[in-house]
C-alpha positions in Angstrom: -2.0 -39.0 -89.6 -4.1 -39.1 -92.5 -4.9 -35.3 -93.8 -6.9 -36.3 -96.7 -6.8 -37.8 -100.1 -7.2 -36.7 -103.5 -8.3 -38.6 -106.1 -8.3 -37.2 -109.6 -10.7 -40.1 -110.8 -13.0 -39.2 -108.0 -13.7 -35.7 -108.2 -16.7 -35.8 -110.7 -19.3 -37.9 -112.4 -17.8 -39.7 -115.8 -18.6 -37.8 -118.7 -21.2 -39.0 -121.4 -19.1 -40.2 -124.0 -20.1 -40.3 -128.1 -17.2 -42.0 -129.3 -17.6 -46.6 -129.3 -13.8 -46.6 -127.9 -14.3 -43.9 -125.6 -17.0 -45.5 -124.5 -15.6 -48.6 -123.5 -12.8 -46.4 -122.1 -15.6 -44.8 -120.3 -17.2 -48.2 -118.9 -13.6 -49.0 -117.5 -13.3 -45.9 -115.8 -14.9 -46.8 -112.1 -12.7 -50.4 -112.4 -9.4 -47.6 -113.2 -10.6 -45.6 -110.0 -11.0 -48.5 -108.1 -7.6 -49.8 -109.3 -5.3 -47.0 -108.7 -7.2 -46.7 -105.2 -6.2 -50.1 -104.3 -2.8 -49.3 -105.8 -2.3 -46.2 -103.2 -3.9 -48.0 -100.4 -3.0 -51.3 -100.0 0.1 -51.7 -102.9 -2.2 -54.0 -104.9 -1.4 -54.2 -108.8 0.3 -57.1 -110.8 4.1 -56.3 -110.6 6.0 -56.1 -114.1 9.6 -57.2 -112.3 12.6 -55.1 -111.8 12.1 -52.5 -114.3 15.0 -50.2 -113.0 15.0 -47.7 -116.2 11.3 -47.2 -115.9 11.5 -46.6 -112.0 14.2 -43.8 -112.8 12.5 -42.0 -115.2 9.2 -42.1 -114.0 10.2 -41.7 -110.2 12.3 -38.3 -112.1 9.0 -37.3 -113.2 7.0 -37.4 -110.5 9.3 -35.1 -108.8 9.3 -32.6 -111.4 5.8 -32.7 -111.2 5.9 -32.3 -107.3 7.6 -29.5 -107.4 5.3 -28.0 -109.9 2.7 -28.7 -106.8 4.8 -27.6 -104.4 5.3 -24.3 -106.3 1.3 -23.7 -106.1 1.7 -24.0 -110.2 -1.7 -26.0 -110.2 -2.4 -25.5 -113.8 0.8 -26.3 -114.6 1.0 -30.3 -113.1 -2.4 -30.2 -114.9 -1.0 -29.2 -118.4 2.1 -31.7 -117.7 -0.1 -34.8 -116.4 -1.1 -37.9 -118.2 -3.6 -37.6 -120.9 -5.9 -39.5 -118.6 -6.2 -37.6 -115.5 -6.7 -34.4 -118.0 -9.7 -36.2 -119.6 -10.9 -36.8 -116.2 -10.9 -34.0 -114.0 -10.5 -30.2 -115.8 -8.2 -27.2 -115.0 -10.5 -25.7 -112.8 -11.7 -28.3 -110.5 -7.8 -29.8 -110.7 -6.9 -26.7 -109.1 -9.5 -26.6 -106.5 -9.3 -30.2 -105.3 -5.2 -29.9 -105.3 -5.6 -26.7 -103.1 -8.0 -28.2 -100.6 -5.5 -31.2 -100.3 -2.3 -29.4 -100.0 -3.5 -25.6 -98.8 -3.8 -27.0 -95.4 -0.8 -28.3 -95.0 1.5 -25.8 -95.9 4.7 -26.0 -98.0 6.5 -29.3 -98.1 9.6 -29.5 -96.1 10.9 -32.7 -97.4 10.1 -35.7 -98.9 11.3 -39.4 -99.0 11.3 -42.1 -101.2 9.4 -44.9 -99.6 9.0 -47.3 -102.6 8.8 -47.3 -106.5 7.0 -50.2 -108.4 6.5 -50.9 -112.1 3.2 -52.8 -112.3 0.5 -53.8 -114.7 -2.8 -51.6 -114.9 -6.3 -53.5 -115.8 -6.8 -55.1 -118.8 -7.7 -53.8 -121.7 -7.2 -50.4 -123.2 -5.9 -49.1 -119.6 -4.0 -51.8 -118.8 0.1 -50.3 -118.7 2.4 -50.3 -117.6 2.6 -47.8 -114.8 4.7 -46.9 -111.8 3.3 -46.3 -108.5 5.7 -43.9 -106.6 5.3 -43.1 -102.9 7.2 -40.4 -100.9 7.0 -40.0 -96.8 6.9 -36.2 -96.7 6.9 -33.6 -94.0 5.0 -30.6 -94.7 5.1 -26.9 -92.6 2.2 -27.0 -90.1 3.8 -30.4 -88.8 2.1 -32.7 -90.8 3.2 -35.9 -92.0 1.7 -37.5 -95.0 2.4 -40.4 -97.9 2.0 -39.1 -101.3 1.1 -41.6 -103.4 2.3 -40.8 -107.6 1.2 -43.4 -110.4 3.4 -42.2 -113.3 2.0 -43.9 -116.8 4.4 -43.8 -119.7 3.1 -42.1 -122.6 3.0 -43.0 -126.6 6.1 -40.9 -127.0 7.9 -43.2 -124.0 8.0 -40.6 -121.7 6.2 -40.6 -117.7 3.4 -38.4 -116.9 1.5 -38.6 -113.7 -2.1 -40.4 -114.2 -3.1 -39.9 -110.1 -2.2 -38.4 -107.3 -3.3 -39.4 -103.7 -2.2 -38.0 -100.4 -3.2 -39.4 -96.9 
């Protein structure tokens, strides 16, 4: 049963941009959406291979950053998320969106791995890699729903959640 979707590349207009390479950031920004929609959606997205470290950590992430969710800690998973979903959607509208997703489900019984994939993002300055993470959970009012988590790794090596879709 599909209860909704979020989609942190979705919630607003793109922001005018000054910068030349934010810019072209900017210009890639409706192919990203697009991407990480298809990702969720239909499991589209180049795979890397059998990336098992990667999986791990990023799949260890994403459930850190649940549970952040989970807790209502909404300004928290926004603090802790990827670089790219912060430039895209602020505190206050993160926190909105995320509560008219998950408010109507209630709290989250339990939640299964389904599948974890490392794969390619677009080309250019976006382009990887990520992991696309999705859980089969079970939330309070009876609800079932697929949570969809694309982790990207960071600069530093570390995972950080770039999207978040639930349906």
């Amino acid at each position: 049963m599909a209860v909704g979707a979020l989609s942190t590349l979705a919630l607003r207009p793109a922001r005018a941009k000054t910068d030349v390479r934010e810019g072209r950031a900017e210009a890639r920004r409706p192919e990203l959406a697009a991407w990480l929609s298809a990702l969720s959606f239909a499991g589209l997205g180049r795979p890397l291979g059998a990336h098992p470290d990667w999986e791990r950590e990023a799949g260890d992430a994403a459930r850190s950053w649940l549970r952040l969710v989970d807790d209502g800690r909404q300004r928290a998973s926004w603090t802790s998320a990827a670089p790219l979903l912060r430039q895209e959607v602020g505190p206050a509208e993160w926190d909105a969106a995320l509560r008219a997703a998950r408010a109507p489900l209630g709290r989250c019984f339990w939640r299964k791995l389904q599948s974890c994939a490392a794969v390619e993002g677009p080309t250019g300055d976006l382009r990887g890699p990520y992991v696309v993470i999705r859980f089969e959970s079970v939330f309070e009012r009876g609800s079932r729903a697929i949570e969809t988590v694309t982790a990207m790794r960071g600069p530093d090596g570390g995972w950080r959640v770039a999207a978040y879709f639930i349906g």
